[in-house]
ROSE-579026 format. One record per atom (N, C-alpha, C, CB): x, y, z; residue in one letter. Coordinates in steps of 0.2 Angstrom, whole numbers, plus 5000, padded with zeros to 4 digits. Glycine has a CB too. Layout:
BEGIN
XYZa...
***
This chain:
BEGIN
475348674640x475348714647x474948674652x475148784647x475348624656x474948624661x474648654665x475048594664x473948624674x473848664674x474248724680x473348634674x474548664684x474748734687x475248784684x475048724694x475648774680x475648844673x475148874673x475648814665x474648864672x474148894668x473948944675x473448844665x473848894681x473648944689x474349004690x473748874698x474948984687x475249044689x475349094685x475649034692x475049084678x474949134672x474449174673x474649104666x473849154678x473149204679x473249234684x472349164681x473749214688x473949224696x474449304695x474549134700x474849284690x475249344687x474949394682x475749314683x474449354679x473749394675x473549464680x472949334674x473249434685x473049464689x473149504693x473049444691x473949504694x474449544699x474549624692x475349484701x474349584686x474849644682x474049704680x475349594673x473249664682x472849704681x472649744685x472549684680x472949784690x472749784698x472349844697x473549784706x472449904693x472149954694x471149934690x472650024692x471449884685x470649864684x470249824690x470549804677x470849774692x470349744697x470149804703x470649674701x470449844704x470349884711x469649924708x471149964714x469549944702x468949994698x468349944700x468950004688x468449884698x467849824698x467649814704x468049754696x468149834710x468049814717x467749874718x468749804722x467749954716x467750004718x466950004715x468350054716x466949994709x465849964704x465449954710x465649864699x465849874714x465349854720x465349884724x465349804722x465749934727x465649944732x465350004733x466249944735x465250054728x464850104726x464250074724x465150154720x463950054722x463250014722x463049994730x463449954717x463649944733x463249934739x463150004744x463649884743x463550054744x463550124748x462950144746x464150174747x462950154738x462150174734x461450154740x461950124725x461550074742x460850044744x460950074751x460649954743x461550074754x461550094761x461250184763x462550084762x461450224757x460950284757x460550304754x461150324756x460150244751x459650264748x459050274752x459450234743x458950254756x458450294764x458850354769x458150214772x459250384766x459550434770x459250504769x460250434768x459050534775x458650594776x458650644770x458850634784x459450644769x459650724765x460050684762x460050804768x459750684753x460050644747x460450674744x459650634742x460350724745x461150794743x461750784745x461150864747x461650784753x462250744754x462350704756x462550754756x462050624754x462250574752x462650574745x461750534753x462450614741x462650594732x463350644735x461950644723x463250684739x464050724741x464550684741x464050764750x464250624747x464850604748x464950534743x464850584757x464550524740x464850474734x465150494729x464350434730x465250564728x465750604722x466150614725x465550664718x466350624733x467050624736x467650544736x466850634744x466950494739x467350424735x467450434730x467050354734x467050454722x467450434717x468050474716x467050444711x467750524716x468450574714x469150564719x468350654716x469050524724x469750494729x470050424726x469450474737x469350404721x469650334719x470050354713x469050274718x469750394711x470050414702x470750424704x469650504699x470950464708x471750484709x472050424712x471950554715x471650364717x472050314718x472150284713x471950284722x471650274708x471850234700x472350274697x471050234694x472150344696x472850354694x473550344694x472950394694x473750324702x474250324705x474450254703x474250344712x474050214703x474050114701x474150114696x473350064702x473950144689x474250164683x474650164681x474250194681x475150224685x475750254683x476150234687x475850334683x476050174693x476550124694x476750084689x476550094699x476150084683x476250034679x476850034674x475550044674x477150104674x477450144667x478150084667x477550254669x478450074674x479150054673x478949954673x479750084682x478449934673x478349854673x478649834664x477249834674x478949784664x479149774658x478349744653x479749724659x478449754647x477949754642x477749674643x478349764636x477249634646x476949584643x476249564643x477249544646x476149504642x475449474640x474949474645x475449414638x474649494649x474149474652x473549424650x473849524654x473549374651x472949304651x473149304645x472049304652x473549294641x473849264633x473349224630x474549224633x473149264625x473549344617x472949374622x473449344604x472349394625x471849424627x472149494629x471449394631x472649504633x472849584635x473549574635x472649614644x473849644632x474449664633x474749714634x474849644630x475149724642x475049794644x476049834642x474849774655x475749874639x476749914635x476550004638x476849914621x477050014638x477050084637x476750144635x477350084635x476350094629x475850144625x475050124630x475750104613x474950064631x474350044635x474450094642x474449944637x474850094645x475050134651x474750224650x476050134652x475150224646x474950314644x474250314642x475550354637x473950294637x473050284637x472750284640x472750224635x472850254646x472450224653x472350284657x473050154656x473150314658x473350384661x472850454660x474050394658x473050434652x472450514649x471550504652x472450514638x471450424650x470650394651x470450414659x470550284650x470950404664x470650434670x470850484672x470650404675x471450534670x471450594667x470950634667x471650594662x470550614660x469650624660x469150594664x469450604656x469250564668x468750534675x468850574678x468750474678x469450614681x469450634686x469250704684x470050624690x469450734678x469050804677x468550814676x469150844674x467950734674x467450754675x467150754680x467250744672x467350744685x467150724693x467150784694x467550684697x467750824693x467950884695x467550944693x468750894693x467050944686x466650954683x466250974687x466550914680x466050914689x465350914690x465250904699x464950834685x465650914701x465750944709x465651034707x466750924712x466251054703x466051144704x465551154702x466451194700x465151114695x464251144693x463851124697x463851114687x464051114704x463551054710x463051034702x462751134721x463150974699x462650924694x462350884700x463250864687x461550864699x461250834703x461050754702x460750864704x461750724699x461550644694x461250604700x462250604689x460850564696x460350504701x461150444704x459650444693x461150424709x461550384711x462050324706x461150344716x461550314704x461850244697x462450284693x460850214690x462650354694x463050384689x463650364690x463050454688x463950364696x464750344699x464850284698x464850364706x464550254698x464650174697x464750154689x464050134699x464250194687x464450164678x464750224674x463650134673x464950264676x465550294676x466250264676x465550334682x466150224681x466650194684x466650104677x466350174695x466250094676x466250044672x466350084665x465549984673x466350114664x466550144656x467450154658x466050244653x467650174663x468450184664x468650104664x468750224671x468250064667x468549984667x468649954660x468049934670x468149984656x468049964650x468649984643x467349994648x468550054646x469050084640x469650074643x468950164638x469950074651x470650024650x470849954648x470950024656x470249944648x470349854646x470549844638x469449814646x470149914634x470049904629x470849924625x469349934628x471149974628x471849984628x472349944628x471950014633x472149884633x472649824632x472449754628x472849804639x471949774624x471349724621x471949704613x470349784619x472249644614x472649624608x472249564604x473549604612x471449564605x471249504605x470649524602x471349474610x470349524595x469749534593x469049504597x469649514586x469049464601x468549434606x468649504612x468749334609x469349504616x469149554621x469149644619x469749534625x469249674612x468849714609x468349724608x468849714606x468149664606x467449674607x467049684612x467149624605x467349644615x466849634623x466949694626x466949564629x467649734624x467649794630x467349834628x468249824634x467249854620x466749894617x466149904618x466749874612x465749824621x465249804624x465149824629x465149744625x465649834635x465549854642x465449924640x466249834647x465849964636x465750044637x465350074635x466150074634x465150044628x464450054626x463850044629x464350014621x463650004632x463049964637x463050024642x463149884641x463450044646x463850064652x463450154649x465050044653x463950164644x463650234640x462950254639x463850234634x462650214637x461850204636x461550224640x461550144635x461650184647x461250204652x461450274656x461350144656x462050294656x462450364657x462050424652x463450344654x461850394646x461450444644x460750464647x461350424639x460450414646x459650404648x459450404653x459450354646x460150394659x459550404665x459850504666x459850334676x459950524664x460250584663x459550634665x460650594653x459450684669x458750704670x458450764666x458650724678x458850774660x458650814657x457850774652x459350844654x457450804650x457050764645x457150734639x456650794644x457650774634x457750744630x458450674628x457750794627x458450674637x459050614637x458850544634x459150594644x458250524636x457950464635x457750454625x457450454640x457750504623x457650494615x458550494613x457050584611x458950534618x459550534614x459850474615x460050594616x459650464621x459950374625x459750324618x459350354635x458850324617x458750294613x459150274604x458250314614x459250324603x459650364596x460450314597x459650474597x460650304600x461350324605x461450214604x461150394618x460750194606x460650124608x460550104600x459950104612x460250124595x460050104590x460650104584x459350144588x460750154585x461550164581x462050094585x462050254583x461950114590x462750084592x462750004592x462950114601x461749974591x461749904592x461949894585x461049864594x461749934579x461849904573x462549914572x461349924567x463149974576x463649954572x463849914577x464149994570x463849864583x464249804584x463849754581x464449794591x463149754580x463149694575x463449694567x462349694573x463849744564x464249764560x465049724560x464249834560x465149754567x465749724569x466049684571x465849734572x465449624573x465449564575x465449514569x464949554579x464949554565x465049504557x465749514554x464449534549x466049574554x466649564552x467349544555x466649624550x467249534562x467649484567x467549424562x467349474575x466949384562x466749314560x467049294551x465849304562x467049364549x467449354542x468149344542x467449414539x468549394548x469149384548x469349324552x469549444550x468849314555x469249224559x469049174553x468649194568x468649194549x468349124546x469149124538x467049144542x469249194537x469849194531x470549174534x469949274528x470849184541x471349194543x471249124550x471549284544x470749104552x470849044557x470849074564x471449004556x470949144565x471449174570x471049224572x472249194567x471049264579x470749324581x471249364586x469949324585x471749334585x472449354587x472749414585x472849314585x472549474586x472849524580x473849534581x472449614581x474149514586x474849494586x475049434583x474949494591x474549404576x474649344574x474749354568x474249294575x475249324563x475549344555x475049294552x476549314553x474849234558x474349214553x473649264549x473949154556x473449304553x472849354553x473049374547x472649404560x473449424545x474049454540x473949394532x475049454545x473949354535x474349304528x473549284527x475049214531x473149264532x472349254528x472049304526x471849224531x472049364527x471749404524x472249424516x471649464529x472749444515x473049444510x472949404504x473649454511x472849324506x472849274502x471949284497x472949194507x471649344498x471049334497x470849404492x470649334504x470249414488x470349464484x470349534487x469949434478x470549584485x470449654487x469749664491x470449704480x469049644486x468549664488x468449624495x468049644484x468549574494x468349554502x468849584507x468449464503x469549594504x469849604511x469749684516x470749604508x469449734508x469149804511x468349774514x468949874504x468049744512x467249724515x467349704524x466849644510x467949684524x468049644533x468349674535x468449584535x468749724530x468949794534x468649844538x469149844531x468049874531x467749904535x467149884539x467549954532x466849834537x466549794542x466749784549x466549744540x467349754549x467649744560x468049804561x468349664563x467949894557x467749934563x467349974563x468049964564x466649944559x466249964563x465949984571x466049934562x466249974574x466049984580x466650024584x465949914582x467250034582x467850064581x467650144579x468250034577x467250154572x467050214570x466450224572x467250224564x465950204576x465450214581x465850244585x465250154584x466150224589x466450264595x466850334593x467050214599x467150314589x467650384586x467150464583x468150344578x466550424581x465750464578x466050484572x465350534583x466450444568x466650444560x466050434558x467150384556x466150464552x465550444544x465850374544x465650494534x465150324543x464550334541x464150324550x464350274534x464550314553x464450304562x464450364566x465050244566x464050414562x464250484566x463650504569x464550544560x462750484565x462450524565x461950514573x462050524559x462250484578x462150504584x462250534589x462250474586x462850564586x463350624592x463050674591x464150644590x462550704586x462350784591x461950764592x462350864589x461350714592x460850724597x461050714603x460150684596x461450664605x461650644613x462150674615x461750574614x462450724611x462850784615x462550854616x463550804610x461650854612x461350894616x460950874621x460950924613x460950794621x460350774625x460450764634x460050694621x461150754633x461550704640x461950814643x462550604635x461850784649x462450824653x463150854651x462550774657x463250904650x463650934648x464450884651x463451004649x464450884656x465050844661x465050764656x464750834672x464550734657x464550684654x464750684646x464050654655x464450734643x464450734634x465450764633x463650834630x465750774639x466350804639x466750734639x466550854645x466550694645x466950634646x466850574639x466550594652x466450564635x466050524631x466650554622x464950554632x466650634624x466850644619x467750634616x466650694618x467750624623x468650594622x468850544624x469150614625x468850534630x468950454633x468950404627x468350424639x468150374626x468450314620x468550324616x468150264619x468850404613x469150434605x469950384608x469250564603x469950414612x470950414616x470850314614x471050444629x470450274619x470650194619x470450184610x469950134626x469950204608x469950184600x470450174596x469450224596x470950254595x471450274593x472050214595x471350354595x472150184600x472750144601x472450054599x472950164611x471650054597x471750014596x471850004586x471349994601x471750054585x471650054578x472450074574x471150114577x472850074581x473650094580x473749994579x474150134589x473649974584x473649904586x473649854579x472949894590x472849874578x472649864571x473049854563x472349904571x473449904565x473949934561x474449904558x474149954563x474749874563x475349814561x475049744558x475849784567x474549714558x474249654555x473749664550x473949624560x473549724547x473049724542x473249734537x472649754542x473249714529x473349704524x473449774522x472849654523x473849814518x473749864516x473249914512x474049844514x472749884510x472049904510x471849924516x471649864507x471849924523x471849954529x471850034529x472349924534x472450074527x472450134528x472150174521x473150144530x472250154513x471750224511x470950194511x472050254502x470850154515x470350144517x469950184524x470550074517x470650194529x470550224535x470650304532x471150194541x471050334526x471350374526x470650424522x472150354522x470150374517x469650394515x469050394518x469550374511x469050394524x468650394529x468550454534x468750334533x469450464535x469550504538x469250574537x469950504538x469650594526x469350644525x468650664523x469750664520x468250594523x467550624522x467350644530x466850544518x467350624535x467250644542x467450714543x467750604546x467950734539x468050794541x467750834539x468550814539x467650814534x467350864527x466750884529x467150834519x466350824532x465550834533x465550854541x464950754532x466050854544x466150894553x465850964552x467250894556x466450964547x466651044546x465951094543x467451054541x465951054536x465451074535x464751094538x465351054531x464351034542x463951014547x464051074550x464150954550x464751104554x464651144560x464451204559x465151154564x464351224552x464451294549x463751324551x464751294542x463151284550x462651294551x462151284557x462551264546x462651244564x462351244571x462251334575x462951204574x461751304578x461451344583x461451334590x460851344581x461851274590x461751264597x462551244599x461151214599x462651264604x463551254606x463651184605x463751274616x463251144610x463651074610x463451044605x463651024615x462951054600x463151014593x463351054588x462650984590x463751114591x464351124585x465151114588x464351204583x465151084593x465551034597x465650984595x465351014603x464850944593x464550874591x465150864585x463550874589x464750914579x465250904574x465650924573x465150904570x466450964577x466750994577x467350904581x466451084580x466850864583x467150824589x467150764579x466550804600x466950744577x466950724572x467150724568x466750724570x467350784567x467850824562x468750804564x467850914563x468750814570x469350804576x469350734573x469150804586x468950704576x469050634575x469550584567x468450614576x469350644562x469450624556x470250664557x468850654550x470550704559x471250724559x471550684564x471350784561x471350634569x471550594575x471850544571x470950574579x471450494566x471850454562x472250474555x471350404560x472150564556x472650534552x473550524551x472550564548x473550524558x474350514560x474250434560x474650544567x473950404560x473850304561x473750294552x472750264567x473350344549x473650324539x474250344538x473350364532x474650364540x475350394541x475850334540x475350434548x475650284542x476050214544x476750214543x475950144540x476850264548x477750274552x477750274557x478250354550x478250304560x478450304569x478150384572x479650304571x478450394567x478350494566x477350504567x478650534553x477350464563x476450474562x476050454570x476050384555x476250374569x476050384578x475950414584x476150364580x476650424584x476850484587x476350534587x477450504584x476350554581x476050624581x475350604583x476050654573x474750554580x474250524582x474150534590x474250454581x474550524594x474650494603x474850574605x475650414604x475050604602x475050704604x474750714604x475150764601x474150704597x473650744594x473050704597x473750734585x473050644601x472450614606x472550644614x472450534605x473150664616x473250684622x473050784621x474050654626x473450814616x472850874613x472350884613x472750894609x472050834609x471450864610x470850854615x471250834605x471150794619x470550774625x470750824632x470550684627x471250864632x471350914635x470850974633x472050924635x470950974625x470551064625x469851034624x470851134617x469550984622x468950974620x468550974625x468950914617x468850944632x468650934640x468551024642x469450884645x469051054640x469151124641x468451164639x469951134637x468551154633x467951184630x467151184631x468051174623x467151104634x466551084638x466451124645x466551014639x466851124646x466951144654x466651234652x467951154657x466951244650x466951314649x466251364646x467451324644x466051314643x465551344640x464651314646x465751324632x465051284650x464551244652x464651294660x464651154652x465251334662x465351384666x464951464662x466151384667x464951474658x464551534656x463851524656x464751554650x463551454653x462951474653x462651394655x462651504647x462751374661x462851334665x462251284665x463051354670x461651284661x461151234660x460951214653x460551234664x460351174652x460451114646x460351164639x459751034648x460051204641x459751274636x460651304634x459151374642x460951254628x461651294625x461651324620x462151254623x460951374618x461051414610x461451464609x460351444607x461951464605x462251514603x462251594605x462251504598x461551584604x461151684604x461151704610x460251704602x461351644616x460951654622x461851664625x460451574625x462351664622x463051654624x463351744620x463451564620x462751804619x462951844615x463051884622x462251854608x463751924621x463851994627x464051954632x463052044630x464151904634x464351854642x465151894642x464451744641x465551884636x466151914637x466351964640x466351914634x465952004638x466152104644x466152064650x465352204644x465452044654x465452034659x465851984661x465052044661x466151924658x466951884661x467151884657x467051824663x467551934655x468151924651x468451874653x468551984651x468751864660x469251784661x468951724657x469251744669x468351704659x467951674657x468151644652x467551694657x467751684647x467651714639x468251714636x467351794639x468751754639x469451744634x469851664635x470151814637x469851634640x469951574640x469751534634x469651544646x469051524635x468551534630x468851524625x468151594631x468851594623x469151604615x469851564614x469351704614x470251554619x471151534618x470851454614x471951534629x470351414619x470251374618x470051344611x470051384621x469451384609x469551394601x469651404597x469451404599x470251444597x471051434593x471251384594x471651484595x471251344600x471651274599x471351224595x471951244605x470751234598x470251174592x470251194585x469551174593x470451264583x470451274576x471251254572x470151374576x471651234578x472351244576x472651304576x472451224570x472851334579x473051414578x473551414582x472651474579x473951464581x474551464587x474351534591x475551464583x474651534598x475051504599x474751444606x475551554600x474451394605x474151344609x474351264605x473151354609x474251234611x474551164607x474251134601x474551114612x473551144600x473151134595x473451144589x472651174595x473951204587x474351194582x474751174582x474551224580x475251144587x475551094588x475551044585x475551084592x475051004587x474650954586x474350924578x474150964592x474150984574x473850964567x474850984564x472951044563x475051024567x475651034563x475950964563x476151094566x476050914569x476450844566x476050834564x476650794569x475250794565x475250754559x475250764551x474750734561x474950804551x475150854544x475850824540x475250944547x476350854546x477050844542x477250764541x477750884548x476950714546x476950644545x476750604540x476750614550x476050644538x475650624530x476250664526x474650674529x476550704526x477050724521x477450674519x477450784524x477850684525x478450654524x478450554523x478950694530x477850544525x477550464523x477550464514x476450444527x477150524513x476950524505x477350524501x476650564503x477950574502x478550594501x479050514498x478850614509x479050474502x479350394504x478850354501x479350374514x478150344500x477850284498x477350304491x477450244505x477350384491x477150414485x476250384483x477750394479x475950364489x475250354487x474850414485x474950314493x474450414479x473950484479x473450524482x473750494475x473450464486x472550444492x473050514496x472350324500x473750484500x473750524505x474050614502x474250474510x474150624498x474250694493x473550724495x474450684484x473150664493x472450704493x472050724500x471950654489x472250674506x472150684514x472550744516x472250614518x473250764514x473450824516x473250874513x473850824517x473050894507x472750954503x471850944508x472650934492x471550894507x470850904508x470850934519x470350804505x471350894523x471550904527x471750994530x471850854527x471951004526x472251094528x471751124525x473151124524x471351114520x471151144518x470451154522x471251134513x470051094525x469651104531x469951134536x469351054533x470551124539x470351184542x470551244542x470451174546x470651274537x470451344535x469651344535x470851374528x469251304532x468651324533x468151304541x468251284528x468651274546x468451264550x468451334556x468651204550x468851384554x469051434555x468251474557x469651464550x467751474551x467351504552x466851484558x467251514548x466751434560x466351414563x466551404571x466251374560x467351394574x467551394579x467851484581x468151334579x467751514577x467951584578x467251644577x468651594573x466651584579x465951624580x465651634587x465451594576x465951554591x465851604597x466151634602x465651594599x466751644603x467251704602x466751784600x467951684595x466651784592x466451834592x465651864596x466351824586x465451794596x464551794601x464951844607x464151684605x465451804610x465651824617x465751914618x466351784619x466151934612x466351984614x466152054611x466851974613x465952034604x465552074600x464752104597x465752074596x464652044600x463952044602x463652074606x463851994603x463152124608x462752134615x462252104617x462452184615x462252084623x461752044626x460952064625x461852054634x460552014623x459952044622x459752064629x459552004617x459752064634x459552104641x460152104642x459052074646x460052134650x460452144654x460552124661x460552184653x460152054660x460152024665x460751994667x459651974665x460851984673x461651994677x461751884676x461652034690x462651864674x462751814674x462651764679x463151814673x462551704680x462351694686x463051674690x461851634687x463051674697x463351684702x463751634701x463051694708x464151564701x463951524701x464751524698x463251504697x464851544691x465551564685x465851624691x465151614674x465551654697x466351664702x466651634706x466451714705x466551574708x466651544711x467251514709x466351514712x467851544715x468551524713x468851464713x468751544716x468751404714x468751364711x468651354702x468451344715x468351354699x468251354691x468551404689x467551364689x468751444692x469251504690x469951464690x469351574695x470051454693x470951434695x470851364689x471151404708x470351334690x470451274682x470451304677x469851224681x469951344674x470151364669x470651404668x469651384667x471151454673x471651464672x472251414670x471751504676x472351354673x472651314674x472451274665x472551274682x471851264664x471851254657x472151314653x471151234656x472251364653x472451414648x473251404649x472151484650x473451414654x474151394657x474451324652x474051364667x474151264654x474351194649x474251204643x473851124651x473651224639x473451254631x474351284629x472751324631x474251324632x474851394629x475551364631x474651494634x475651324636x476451294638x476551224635x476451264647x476151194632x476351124627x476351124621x476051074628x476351224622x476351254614x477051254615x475851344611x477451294619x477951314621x478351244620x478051354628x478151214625x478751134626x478351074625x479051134635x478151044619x477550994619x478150944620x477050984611x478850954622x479350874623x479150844631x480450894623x478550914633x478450884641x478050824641x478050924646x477450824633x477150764632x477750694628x476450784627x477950744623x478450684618x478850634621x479050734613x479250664626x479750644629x479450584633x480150704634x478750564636x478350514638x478250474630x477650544642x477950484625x477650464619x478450414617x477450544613x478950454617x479650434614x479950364616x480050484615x479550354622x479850274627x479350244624x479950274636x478850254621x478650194618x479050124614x478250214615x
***
């Protein structure tokens, strides 16, 4: 390739990245507004009006997204990005979740320090990057952007125990991309290639013995099941989902579940068959220790924490599934969940709206908002799987995809991921159907009045609208499939 080939490859690179470049334009220009109001009389509303820019920018990213959907499938800066159907819809859900957490944290008037919108704004650049990321070098590095970006999203967070969770949050997350990076340098050094669209990557790892080929397996996703908060990369997520902002611990717990999950689809087609009851034995211990784990919490968001863990281990198992059917289900079961998971944060962060989430303290809230509260409860039927909400929807494909895979290829791993899989969640029943019970059967240990705050119509009309989408994609989930199906 000569070079002006190459000037009109970057030139077309460029054109096809537009809603990343506009985010990167949008980084700087929120940062410079930052210095422009940081001598401004009333800091209130200055931070007013920098959560009006984001939240105006969010819906314009959205809209630069979903022009994306009709562009034909190709390479951006070849093999590093490649933008398909599946990359489009990822991208869609990831600021999806930007904008509701903006939306968040507008109805809890949240008082974050300036620096939040901006690197806010660089975790969305990160995790759409990382969506079109066909290239273990640009994986990594966008893994790097979100991570880094995340850290500091924790820690400057003003609650006190941010900066020990921030800390916790840094120490995990350096040693798994120093994990991840050794096992990049394995598979480039077996196969020549960090191309994961390359048959060479495939043909050098197969040519090598079982042990090594699971040791570089689970080695380069390290950093993959960091994000996702799988065993053995799990034990971060409930301190820094008690430690961090409730709005932020919402965003953190889906967004990069959603880009991980597409890239681990990705993954999928080039790894050596030892990839999935590898992924598939990962899955069920995650579950196992989610579920179990939650049974014994006290405090809402770290029974969220591991309740989001547990999720995570049902998330892949439509990607062990290695059908059409499976993915499929995977790509439901990530746009489910990061709907009710967001939902459930919201909600519970509308009843007892600061950083104090203990359970005891959420006892009798339901008499006095029943709206609230019963939302509340619908919601935790969909995280537990139960009909009638999309939650059941959602474990019902993948479920049937591990069947009917097993059915066809008759491995025992995956007999054993659907028995060990249903059968958590029947035990996960007890734990997501306690605080429901707190709400409603419980009496308040006083009877001090709720605060004002959960009537504000606004956060009504969302959480209705979330009860509305829960219970209608139970009814018609082909309003998601029918998008899923043009992949």
């Amino acid at each position: 390739m000569d070079l002006n080939e190459q000037l009109l490859n970057i030139r077309q690179s460029l054109a096809g990245i537009l809603p990343e470049i506009f985010l990167a334009a949008l980084f700087c220009g929120i940062l410079c507004i930052e210095l422009f109001f940081h001598h401004h009389p009333n800091k209130k509303r200055a931070a007013s009006y920098l959560q009006y820019v984001a939240l105006a920018s969010s819906f314009i990213t959205f809209i630069l997204v979903l022009k994306q959907w009709n562009q034909e499938p190709s390479y951006r800066f070849h093999p590093l990005l490649f933008l398909d159907h599946q990359a489009v819809f990822f991208k869609l859900m990831i600021t999806a979740a930007w904008i509701f957490t903006l939306i968040h944290v507008r109805i809890l008037k949240y008082d974050f320090p300036p620096e939040f919108n901006a690197l806010l704004i660089a975790v969305v650049v990160g995790l759409n990057l990382l969506t079109m990321a066909t290239h273990l070098l640009t994986i990594y590095l966008s893994l790097e952007l979100v991570s880094v970006t995340s850290y500091l999203l924790v820690a400057i967070s003003p609650y006190k125990k941010a900066a020990e969770g921030g800390l916790k949050y840094l120490l995990f997350g350096a040693a798994s991309s120093a994990v991840m990076l050794y096992g990049i340098s394995l598979i480039y050094g077996l196969s020549g290639t960090m191309d994961i669209t390359s048959e060479a990557m495939t043909a050098g790892l197969v040519a090598n013995s079982g042990l090594i080929v699971i040791t570089t397996i689970v080695m380069t996703l390290g950093g993959l099941l960091f994000k996702l908060s799988l065993v053995p990369f799990h034990v971060w997520a409930p301190d820094v989902y008690e430690a961090a902002p409730t709005p932020l611990v919402s965003f953190l717990s889906v967004a990069p579940k959603a880009a991980v999950i597409l890239v681990l689809m990705r993954l999928a087609g080039v790894m050596p068959a030892q990839y999935f009851p590898v992924l598939g034995g990962i899955a069920l211990v995650s579950i196992t220790v989610g579920n179990i784990s939650a049974l014994w919490q006290s405090n809402a968001r770290r029974l969220l924490a591991y309740s989001s863990i547990a999720q995570a281990g049902y998330l892949i198992v439509g990607v062990v599934a290695y059908s059409r059917f499976g993915f499929e289900s995977a790509v439901f079961y990530t746009a489910a969940y990061l709907m009710i998971n967001m939902a459930a944060f919201f909600l519970i962060d509308i009843l007892k709206p600061d950083s104090d989430t203990r359970l005891s303290g959420y006892e009798g809230y339901g008499r006095a908002n029943p709206w609230i509260a019963g939302i509340l409860t619908a919601v935790m039927i969909a995280l537990a799987g139960l009909p009638p909400t999309v939650g059941f929807t959602s474990k019902l494909l993948i479920f049937s995809a591990l069947w009917d895979s097993y059915q066809q290829l008759q491995f025992p791993w995956m007999l054993w991921l659907l028995v060990g899989g249903i059968l958590n969640a029947a035990i996960a029943l007890a734990y997501y159907l306690r605080l429901p019970y707190l709400l409603f059967f419980k009496k308040a240990p006083d009877e001090a009045p709720v605060r004002n705050r959960i009537f504000f119509l606004p956060a009504q009309l969302v959480a209705g609208f979330l009860l509305f989408t829960i219970i209608a994609l139970f009814i018609k989930p082909e309003w998601i499939m029918n998008w899923i199906a043009a992949f």
